[in-house]
N, C-alpha and C positions, 0 to 999 in steps of 0.2 A: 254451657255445660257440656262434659266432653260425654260423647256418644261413647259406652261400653261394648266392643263389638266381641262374640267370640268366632272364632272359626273351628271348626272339627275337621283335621283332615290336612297334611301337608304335601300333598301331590301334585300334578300339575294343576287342577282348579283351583285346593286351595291359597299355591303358590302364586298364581295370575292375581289372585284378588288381594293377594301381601301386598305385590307390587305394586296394582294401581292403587292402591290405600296410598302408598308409600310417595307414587307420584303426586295424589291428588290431597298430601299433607297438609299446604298451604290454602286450598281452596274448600268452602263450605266447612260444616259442621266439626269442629274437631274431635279423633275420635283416639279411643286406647282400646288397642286389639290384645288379644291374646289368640294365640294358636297354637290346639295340642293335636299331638301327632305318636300314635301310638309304637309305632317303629324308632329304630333308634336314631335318621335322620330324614330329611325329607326326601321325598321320593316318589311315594305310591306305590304302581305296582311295577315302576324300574325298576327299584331297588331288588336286585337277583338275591335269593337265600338258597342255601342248599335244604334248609328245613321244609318238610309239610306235615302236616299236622295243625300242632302247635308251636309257638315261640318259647325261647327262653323262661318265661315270664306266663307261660300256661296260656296264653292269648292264641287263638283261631293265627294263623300264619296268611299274611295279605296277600302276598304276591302270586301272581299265575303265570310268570315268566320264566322262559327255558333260556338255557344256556345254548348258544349259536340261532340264536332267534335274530334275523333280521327284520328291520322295515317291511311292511306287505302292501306299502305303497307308497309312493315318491314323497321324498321329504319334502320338496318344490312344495308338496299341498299344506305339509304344516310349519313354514317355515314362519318364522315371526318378522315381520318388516320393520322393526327397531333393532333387530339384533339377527342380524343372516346369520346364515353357517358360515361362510366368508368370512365376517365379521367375527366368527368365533376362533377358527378353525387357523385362519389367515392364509387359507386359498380355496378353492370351487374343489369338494369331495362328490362322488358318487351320489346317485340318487337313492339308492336303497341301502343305509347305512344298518349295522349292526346295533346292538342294544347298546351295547356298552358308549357306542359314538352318541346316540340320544340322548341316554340321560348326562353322560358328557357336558353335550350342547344346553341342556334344561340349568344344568347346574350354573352355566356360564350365564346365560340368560337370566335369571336369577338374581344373581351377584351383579349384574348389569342396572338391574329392575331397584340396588339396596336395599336388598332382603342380606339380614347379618345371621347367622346362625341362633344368635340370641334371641331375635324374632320367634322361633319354633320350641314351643313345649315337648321336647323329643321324648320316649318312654314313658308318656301321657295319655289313659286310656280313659274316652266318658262314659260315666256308666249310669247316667241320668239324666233327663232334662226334665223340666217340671217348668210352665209359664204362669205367671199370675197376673189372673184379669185386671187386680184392681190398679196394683204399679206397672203396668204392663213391661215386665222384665221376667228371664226367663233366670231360672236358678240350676245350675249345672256340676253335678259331681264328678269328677273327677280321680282316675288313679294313679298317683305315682307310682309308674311300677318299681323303680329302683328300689326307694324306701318304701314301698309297701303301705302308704296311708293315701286317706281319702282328703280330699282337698275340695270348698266347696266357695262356686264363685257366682255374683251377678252379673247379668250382663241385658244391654237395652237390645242387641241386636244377635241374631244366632245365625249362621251361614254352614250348612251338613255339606263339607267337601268330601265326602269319604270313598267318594267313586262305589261301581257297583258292579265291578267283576272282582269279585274276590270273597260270594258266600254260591260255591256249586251246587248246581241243580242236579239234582241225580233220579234219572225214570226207574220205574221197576220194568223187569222182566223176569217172564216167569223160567224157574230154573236159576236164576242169579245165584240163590243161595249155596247151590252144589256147585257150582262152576270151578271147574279145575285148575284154570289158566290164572292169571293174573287182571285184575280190574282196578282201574283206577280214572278218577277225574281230570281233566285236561288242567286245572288248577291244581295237581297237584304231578303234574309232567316237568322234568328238569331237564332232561340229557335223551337226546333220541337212541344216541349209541348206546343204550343197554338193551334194542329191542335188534340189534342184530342180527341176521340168521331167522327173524320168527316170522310168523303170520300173525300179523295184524288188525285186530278189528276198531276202527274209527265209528264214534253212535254219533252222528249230529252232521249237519250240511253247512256250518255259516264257516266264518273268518277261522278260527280254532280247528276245525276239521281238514280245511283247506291245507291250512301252514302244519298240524303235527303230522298229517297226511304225507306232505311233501317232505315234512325233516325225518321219516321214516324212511321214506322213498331212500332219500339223498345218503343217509349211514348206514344200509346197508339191510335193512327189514326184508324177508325173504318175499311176502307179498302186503300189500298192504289192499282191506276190503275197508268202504265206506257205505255207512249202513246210513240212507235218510229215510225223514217221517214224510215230507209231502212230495217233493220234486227232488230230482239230483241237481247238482250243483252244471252239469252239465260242459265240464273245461275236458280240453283231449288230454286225458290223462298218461302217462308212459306204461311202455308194458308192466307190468307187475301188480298196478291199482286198477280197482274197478270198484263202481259203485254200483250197490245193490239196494231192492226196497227195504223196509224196516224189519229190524228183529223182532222176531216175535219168540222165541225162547230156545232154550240152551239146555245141554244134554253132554255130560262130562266136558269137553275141551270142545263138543260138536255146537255150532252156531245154527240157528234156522231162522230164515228169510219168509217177508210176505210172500215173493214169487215162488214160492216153493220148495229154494235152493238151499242149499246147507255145506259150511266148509266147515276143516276142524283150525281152531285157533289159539295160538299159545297168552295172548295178551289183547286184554280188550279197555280203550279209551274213551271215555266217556265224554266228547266235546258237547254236551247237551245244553250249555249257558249256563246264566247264573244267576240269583237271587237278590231284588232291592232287598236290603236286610238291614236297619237300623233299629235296632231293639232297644238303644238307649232315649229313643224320641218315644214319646205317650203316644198311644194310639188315635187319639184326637188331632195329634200333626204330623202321626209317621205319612211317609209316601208309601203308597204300595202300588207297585207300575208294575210293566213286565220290559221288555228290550224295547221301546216303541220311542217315534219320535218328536212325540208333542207328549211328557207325561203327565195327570191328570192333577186340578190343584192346583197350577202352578201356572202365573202368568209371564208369561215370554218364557215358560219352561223355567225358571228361577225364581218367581214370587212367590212363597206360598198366600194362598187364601180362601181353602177350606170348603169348598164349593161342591166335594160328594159328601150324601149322607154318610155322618156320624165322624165328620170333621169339623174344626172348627175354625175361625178367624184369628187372627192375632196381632190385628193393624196393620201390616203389611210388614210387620219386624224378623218374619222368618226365612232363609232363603236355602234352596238347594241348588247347588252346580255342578253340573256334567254328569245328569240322571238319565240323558236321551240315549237312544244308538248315533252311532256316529260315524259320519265321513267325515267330516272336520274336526281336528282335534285341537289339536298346541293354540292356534289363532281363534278358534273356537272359545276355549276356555279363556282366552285373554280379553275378549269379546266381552264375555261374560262376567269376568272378573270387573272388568273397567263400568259394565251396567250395575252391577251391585252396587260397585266404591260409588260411583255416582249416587244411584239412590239414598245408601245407609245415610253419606254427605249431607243431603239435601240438596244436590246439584240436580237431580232429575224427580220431577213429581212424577208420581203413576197415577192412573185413573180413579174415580172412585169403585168401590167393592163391585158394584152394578156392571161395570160396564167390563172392567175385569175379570168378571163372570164369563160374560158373552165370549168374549174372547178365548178364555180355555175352552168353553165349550165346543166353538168350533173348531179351534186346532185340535182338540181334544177328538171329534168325530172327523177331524182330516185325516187321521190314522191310516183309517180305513182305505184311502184311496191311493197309500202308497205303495205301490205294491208292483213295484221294480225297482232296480236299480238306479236307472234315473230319471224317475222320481224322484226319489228318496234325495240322490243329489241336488237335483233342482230346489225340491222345497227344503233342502240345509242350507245352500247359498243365500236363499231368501232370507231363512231366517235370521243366518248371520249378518246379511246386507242391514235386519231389520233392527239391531241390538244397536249397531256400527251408524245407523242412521238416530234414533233411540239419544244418543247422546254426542254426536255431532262428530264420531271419527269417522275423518274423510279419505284414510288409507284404501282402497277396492282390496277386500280381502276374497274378491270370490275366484273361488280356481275350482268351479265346474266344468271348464273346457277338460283342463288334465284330468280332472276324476272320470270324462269320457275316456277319455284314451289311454287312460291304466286300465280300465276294465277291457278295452278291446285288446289293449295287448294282454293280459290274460286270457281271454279267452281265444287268442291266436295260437299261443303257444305256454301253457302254464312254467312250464320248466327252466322260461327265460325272459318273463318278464323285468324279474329285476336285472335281469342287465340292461337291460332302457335307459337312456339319460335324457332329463328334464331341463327347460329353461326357467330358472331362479326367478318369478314374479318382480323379485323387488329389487335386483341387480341386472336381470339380463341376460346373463353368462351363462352357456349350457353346461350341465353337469360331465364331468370327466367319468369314461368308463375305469372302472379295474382292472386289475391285472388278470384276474383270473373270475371266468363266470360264477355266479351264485354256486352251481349245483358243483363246482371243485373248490368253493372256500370253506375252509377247517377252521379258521381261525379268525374267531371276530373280536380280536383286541381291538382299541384304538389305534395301537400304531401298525397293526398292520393297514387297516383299513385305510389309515390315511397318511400314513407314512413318518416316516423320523422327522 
């Protein structure tokens, strides 16, 4: 009997799990997917809009992606070893490619993997899930947003690919309300070139603060301040940025600081994160995590199984992907993907409830001990060494050494890291520099990046 799987979500995670579906067609359980994707193809949060807000179609707008946004870390770490860049590209490009080179590469990857377009419920929004104990299948509504009707389907397996940077977190401050300048969320940042000429205020210390920080710097922002809550980020920054302690309130266009400091500012950025947000799952199987990298509920971070109060069980039919923070991405989800297909299959049994317990629990209290950078590397190699072991692929997908030495070249020099060239795990061949350093390229098409 064919296994009903749905998927939520056509991005990179839910796209890895199309593929290995697609690869592991002939082996175990046969199953009939569906995948809806509420955008109008698949993508995630590649897919560049000049929208924020809303979409077309009245829908929250996904993407938190800017125009001339490149790579903030060597591609070398997420390259996928059935499909190089090489392989795509058809020679060795730079290490820190632009957006548009990525999702590019994802697309080809993809069509590699025989994912057909038709595979993807494109302008497909869910706006229900409901499970029943007794046929243990979940019942799932569905929006066509084109035509406007509700479409309503069963299915034996449910997989929430919906990724979880694209519902902003926004703090208060007091004064917010009068603030003269301009304010807005790092999801909903396009183009650095319209802060030209200004002062700038960055709220937040991680990855997003970092890069609108620098794409401020690099177009022209007259100074750019970085407000953090606990630590500064702590990189030599160029004249014009400085980090300062947390805002604590605002006074016409005037900013004020814990240390007592206060500039005046035309435009303030909110990189503060962002919100697990899945409102169409019951509150009995939503996830509710925060950035962290064991989230709770979930064994090998993908299973659900209900293990805080006032969740519950659901035979192990429920799965979420690429809910953690993350140093591994692309090869990570593929990871991932490939442990799913296997389970939903029947190719890999998981433990019983009991012991799968145990197991969140203490990834779940290993949180807590991550608390540097690498750390954090270290126990995501693990993890992914442990998914890759999990179901018998014997590729070494771990590139903890490079995630060492992109952070020390960041912290050597923040302004040129990405000009760095990496050697390609699964080829060999060091990455070719570009023509021109990061902080003098305008222009991140494809062909300029990689040539005619």
């Amino acid at each position: 009997m064919k296994q009903r799987v749905c998927v939520i979500g056509a991005g990179p995670s839910g796209m890895a799990l199309l593929g290995m579906l697609n690869k592991l067609k002939d082996q175990g359980y046969p199953v009939e997917v569906t995948c809806y994707e509420k955008q109008n193809r698949p993508g995630g949060l590649w897919n560049l809009t000049w929208r924020t807000g809303t979409d077309e179609f009245g829908e929250p707008v996904h993407c938190s992606q800017y125009q001339d946004l490149f790579s903030n870390g060597p591609k070398e770490c997420l390259e996928l070893p059935s499909y190089t860049f090489k392989d795509h590209f058809g020679k060795a490009i730079p290490s820190f490619p632009p957006r548009p080179v990525l999702i590019d590469y994802l697309r080809g990857y993809w069509k590699h993997m025989g994912i057909e377009d038709a595979d993807v419920k494109t302008n497909h929004c869910v706006r229900d899930v409901k499970f029943d104990e007794q046929s243990n299948t979940f019942t799932v509504r569905v929006t066509d947003l084109k035509a406007n009707v509700d479409v309503i389907e069963e299915f034996d397996h449910l997989v929430v690919a919906t990724g979880h940077y694209s519902t902003p977190n926004y703090p208060e401050f007091a004064g917010v309300e009068t603030y003269k300048g301009r304010i807005l969320h790092s999801h909903n940042f396009r183009n650095a070139r319209e802060f030209k000429g200004q002062n700038i205020l960055i709220v937040g210390s991680s990855y997003s603060a970092e890069d609108i920080a620098l794409q401020c710097y690099k177009f022209g922002a007259e100074s750019v301040t970085i407000s953090y809550r606990t630590a500064p980020m702590g990189f030599h920054w160029p004249k014009g940025v400085e980090e300062v302690p947390l805002l604590t309130g605002l006074d016409g266009k005037t900013c004020h600081f814990k240390d007592g400091s206060s500039r005046e500012i035309d435009a303030i950025i909110m990189c503060t994160g962002y919100l697990h947000n899945f409102p169409f799952m019951p509150t009995e199987l939503r996830l509710k995590s925060t950035n962290i990298y064991f989230p709770p509920n979930l064994y090998r971070s993908l299973q659900w199984h209900g293990v805080s109060e006032g969740t519950k069980n659901v035979d192990g039919r429920l799965f979420y992907m690429g809910m953690q923070d993350q140093f591994y991405t692309f090869t990570m989800f593929m990871i991932q993907g490939l442990w799913v297909a296997n389970v939903i299959k029947g190719l890999l049994q998981t433990p019983p409830y009991s012991e799968c317990k145990k197991v969140i629990e203490a990834d779940t209290a290993s949180n807590a001990d991550l608390n540097d950078c690498y750390k954090q590397i270290d126990s995501q190699s693990a993890y992914v060494k442990q998914l890759a072991d999990d179901v018998g692929y014997e590729t070494d997908l771990d590139v903890g050494k490079m995630f060492y030495e992109w952070e020390h070249d960041k912290h050597e020099d923040i302004l040129t890291y990405r000009d760095k060239s990496f050697i390609s795990k699964f080829r060999g061949d060091k990455a070719p520099t570009h023509s021109l350093p990061w902080l003098k390229c305008y222009d991140d098409s494809v062909n300029n990046f990689i040539g005619e």
